[in-house]
C-alpha positions as CSV (number, residue, x, y, z in Angstrom):
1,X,0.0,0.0,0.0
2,X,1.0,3.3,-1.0
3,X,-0.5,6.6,0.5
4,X,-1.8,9.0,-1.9
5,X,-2.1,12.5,-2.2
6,X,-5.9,13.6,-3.0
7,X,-7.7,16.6,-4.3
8,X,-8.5,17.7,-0.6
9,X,-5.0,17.2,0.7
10,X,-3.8,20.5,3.0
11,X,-0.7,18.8,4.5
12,X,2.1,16.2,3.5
13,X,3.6,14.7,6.6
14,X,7.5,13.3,6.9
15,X,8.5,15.4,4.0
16,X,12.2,15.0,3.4
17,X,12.6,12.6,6.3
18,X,14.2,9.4,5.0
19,X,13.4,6.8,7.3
20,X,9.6,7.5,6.2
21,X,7.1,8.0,3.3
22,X,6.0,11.1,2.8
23,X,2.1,11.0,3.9
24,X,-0.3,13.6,2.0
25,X,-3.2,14.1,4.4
26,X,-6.3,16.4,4.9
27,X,-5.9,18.0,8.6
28,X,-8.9,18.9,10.0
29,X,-9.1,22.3,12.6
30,X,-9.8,20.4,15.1
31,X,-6.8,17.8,14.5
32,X,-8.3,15.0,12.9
33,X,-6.5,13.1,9.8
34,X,-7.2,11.5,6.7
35,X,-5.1,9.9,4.4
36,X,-5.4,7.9,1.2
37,X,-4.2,4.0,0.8
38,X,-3.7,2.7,-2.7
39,X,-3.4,-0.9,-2.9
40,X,-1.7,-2.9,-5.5
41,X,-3.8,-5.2,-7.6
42,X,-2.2,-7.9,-5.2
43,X,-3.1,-6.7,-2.9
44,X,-6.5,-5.8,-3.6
45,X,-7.2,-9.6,-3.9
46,X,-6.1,-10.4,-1.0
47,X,-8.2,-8.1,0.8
48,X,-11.1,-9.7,-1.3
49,X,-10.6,-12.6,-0.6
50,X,-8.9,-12.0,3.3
51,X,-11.4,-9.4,4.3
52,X,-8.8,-8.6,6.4
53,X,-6.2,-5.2,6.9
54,X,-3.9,-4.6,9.6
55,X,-3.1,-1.2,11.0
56,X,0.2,-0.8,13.3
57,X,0.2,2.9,15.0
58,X,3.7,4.3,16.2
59,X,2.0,5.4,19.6
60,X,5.7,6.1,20.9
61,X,4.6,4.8,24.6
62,X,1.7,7.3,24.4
63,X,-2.7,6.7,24.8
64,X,-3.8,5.3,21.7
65,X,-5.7,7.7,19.5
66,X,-8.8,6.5,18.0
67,X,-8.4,5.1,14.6
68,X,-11.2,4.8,12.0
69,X,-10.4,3.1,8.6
70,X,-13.4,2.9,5.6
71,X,-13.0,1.9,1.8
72,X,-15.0,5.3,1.6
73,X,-14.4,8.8,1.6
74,X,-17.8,10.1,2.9
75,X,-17.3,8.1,6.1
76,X,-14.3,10.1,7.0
77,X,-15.4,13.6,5.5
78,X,-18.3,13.7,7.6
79,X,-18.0,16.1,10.7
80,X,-20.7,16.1,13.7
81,X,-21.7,19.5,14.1
């Protein structure tokens, strides 16, 4: 999986740092943020047939944050007012 920069993209994270991808990202005001997975066509089928992904957050000894993941982008876009 590769992430993605798309259209509503404010911020790219790890820019110029080596060690990581750089990570485009729309950053909400009030800190939330979404980023875009491609998967390769191998991939792809394996989640078909899997059903499964795996996440792995760097929490560096910190609370976990909550995580949401969706195959769509209204999910995520969607802010309680």
């Amino acid at each position: 999986m590769k992430p993605i920069k798309f259209k509503e993209s404010n911020v790219v994270y790890g820019v110029g740092q080596e060690s990581l991808e750089e990570l485009p990202a729309l950053k909400f005001e009030d800190g939330e943020v979404v980023s875009c997975w491609h998967l390769t066509f191998k991939e792809a089928l394996r989640l078909l047939f899997t059903r499964k992904v795996w996440l792995c957050v760097a929490t560096f000894n910190n609370p976990l944050q909550p995580t949401f993941m969706s195959t769509q982008q209204k999910d995520l876009f969607v802010k309680n007012k």
